[in-house]
C-alpha positions in Angstrom: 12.1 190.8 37.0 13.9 191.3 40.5 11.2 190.7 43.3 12.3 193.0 45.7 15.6 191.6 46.1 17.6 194.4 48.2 14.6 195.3 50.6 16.2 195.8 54.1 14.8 196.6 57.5 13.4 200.1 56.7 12.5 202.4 59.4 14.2 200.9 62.2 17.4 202.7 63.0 18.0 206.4 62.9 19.8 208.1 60.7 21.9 210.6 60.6 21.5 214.5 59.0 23.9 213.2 56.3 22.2 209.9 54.8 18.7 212.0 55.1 17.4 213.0 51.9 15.0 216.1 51.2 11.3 214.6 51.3 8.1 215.7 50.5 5.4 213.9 53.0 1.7 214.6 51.9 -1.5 213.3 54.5 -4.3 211.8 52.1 -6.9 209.0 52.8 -6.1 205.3 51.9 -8.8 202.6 51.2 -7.8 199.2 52.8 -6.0 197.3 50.1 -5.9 193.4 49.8 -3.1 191.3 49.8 -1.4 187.7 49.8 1.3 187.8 52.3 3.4 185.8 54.6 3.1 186.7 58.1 6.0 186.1 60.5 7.9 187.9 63.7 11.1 188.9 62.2 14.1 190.2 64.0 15.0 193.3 62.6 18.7 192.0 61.7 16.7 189.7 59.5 14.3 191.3 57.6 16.8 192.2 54.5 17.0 188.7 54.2 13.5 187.9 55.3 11.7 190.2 52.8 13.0 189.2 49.3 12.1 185.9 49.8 8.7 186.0 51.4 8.0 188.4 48.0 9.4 185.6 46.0 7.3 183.2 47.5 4.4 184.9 47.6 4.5 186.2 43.8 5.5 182.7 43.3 2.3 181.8 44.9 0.0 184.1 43.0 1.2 183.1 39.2 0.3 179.1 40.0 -2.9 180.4 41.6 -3.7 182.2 38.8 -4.7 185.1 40.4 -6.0 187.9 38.6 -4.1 191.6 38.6 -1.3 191.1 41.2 -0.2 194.6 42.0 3.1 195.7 43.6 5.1 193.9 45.8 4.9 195.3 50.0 6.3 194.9 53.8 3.6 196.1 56.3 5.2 196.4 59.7 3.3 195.7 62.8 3.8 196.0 66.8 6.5 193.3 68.0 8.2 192.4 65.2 5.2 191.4 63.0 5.1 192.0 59.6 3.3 190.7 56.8 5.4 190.7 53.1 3.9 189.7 50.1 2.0 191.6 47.3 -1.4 193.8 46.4 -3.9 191.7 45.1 -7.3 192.2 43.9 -9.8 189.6 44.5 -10.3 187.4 47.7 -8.6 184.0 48.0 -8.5 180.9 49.7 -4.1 180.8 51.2 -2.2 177.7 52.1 -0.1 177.2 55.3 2.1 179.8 54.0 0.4 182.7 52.4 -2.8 184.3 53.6 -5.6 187.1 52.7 -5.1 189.8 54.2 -5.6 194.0 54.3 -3.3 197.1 54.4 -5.2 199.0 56.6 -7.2 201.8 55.6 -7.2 205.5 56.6 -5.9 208.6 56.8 -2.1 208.2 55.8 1.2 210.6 55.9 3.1 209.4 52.7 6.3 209.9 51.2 8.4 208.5 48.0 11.8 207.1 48.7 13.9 207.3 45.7 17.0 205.3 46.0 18.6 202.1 47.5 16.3 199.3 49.9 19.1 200.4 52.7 18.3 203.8 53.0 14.6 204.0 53.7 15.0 204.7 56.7 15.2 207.9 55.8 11.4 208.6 54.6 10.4 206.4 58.0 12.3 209.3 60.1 11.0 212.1 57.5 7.7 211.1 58.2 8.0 210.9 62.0 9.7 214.0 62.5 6.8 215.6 60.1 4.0 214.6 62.1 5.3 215.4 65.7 6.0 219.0 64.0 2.4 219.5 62.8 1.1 217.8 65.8 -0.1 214.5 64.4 0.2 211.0 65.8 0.9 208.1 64.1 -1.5 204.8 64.8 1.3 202.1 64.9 1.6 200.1 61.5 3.6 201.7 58.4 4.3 199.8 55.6 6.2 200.2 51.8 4.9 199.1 48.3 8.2 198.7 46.0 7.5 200.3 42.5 7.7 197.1 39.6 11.8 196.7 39.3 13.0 198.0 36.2 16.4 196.8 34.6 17.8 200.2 34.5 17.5 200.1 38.6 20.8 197.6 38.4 22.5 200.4 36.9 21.1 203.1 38.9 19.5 202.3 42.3 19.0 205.9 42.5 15.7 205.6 40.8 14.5 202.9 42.6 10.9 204.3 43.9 9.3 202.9 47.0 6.0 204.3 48.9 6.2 204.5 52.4 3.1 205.0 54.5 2.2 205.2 58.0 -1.2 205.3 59.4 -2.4 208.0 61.6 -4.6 208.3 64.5 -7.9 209.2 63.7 -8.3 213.3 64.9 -10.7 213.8 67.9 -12.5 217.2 68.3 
């Protein structure tokens, strides 16, 4: 199994009209979902190099801890350069220097899927914000992907490669 080996810095750059891709963004409410992950401040010129390997580590992590139902493998972005990679996990746990506990946050979402390559994501990040300034909403701060499970026939076409993207939204005052 690949462990998210071609994630890149997703959301960071625009794009142009060309390398966009048609999406469809939906709003819905997310529960807070736990997760073993390595925190770090990455440079963004780093993170396609960064990200593969803290999911390595940290799935790495979670087969020799023996933890129960390890989900899909994640990169939450935070202010400055933060962001936490690892995986979904189901059950509280006790880290190491390393890997921590820790929560995607919670709350009412806009979400698209990103079908295709780690290097265009960007893409569903733009789609997203572009969507919410045209129906008026406003996004909290942190967004984050959860890589579908690789599957071999993604080597042969990375067009089908899914990935989640989320980014939280300020709660609506009235």
């Amino acid at each position: 199994m690949a462990i998210c080996g071609r994630c890149s810095a997703a959301g960071l750059r625009k794009l142009t009209k060309r390398e966009r891709m048609p999406y469809q963004i939906e709003l819905a409410e997310m529960k807070a979902t736990m997760t073993a992950v390595i925190r770090s401040r990455v440079a963004p010129q780093e993170l396609a190099r960064f990200v593969p390997a803290a999911c390595g580590e940290v799935w790495s992590f979670i087969r020799t801890g023996e933890l129960r139902g390890p989900g899909r493998h994640l990169a939450l972005y935070l202010d400055d350069g933060l962001v936490e990679v690892g995986a979904e996990v189901t059950e509280p746990f006790t880290g190491n220097e390393r890997i921590q506990c820790s929560l995607l946050p919670g709350g009412r979402v806009a979400m698209t899927a990103h079908f295709g390559p780690y290097g265009r994501l960007g893409g569903a990040h733009a789609a997203i914000r572009e969507w919410c300034g045209e129906h008026g909403l406003r996004r909290a701060g942190p967004f984050w992907e959860v890589y579908g499970h690789w599957e071999e026939s993604w080597d042969r076409d990375p067009s089908k490669i899914r990935t989640d993207v989320f980014h939280l939204l300020e709660n609506a005052t009235g």
